[in-house]
Structures are given as C-alpha cells and as structure tokens.
C-alpha positions in Angstrom: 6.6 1.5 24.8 6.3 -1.0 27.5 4.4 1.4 29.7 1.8 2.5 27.1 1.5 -1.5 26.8 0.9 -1.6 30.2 -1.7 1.1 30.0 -3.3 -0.5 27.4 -3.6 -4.4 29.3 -4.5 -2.3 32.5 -7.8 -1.0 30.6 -8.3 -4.4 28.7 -9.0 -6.0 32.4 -11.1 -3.1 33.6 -13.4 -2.1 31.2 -16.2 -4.2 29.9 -15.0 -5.7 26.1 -17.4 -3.4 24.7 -16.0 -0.2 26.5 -13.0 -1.6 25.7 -12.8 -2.1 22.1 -14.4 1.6 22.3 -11.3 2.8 24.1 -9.2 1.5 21.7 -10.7 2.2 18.7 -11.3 6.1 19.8 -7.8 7.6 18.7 -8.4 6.6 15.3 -11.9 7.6 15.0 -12.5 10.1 12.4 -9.0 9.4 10.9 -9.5 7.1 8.3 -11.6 8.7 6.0 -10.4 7.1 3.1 -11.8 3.2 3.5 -14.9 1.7 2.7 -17.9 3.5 3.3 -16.2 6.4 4.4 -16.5 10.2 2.6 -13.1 9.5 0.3 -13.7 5.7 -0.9 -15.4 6.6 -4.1 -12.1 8.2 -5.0 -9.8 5.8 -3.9 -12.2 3.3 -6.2 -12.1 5.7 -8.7 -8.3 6.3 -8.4 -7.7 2.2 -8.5 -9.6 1.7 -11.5 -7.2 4.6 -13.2 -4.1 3.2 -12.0 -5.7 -0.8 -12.8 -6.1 0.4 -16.1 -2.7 2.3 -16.4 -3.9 5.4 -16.8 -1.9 6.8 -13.9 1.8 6.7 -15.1 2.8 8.9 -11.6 1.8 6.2 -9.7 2.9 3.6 -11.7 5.9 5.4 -11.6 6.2 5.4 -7.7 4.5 1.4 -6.5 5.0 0.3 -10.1 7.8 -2.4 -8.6 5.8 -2.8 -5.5 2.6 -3.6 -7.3 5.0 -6.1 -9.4 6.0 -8.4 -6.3 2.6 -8.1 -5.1 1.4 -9.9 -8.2 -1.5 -9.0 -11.0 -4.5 -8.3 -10.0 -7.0 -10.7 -9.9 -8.7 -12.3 -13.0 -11.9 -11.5 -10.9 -10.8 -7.8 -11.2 -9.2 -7.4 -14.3 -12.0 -9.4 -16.3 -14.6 -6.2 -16.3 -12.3 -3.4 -14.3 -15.7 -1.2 -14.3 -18.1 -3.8 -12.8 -15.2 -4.6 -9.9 -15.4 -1.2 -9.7 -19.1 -1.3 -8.8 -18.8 -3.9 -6.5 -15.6 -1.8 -4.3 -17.8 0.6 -4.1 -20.9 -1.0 -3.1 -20.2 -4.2 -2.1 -16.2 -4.6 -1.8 -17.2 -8.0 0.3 -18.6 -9.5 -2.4 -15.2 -9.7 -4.7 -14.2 -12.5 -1.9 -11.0 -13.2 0.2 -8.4 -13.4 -2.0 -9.5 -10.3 -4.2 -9.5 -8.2 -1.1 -6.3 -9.1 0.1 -4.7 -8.6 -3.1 -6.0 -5.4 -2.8 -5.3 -4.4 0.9 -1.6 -5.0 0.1 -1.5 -3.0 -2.8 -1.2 0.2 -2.9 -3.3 0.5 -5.9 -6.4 1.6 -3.8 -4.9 4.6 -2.2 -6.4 8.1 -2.2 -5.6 10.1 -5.1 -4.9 13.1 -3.5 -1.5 11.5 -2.0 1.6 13.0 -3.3 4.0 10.4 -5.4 
C-alpha cells in the first residue's frame, strides 16, 4: 500500500494537475456505468422509484434495515415520487444537497440488475 501511495504522490508532483487528475481518474474510466448520465442511470432511477414506492420486496428484504438507519427519504422526494423521478434523471442537481446525500448513502439507487 505505501508504495502504490508513493507512486501515486510521485505522479501528483510531476504531472501537470490536469494530466494528473487524468491519470487518476483513468482506471475507473468506463467502469461506472451506472451514475448519472451514464448508459444504466435511467434504471437505477427507475429501480429507486420501485423500491421508494415499495414495490421491490427483494430489496427491501436485503437494505430494508440499512435504509431504516439511514432515515426516510426526503419530503422533497416522497411528496410526488414520479416528478423526483424526473428530476434524477434529468436534473438530479436540482433536488439539492441534502436530497442527494440522502440518496448517495442509500442504497436505494442501485442498479437493478444486482443480485440481493
């Protein structure tokens, strides 16, 4: 571990920040195809609204007690699931701070292709 932090600070001080940030960002290009904007997102959104909904007893079988210490969902969310639903998919940056941290710490939003 220390050496691959090594590595890592060694290219931090030679590369431009641009190249850098490039560098580090390359192994996990292509890999998360499954956030915002990317080819899978409508399905996690479409998957969330499901499981938001309770309509996904696997799930809720699996991150039921997760998604209870987390806390409910927003009243910004669960006021019209289908228009939140709108805006995760359009616009997720629009639901605000708190919204999407609720939801990056809940599973909720995950793809639906994932076994329980």
């Amino acid at each position: 571990m220390k050496k691959r932090i090594d590595q890592f600070a060694h290219f931090e001080e030679m590369l431009e920040p641009d190249d850098f940030l490039v560098f580090a960002a390359a192994p996990q290009i292509g890999t998360h195809i499954d956030h915002y904007g990317m080819p899978q997102w409508p399905s996690c959104v479409e998957a969330a609204l499901r499981r938001l909904r309770g309509e996904d007893a696997e799930f809720l079988h699996k991150w039921g007690d997760l998604m209870q210490r987390i806390g409910p969902a927003p009243d910004r969310v669960t006021a019209d699931i289908d228009a939140a639903g709108r805006i995760l998919l359009e616009s997720p940056w629009e639901l605000g701070a708190d919204v999407l941290e609720w939801f990056a710490w809940n599973p909720v939003l995950s793809r639906p292709d994932i076994p329980a």
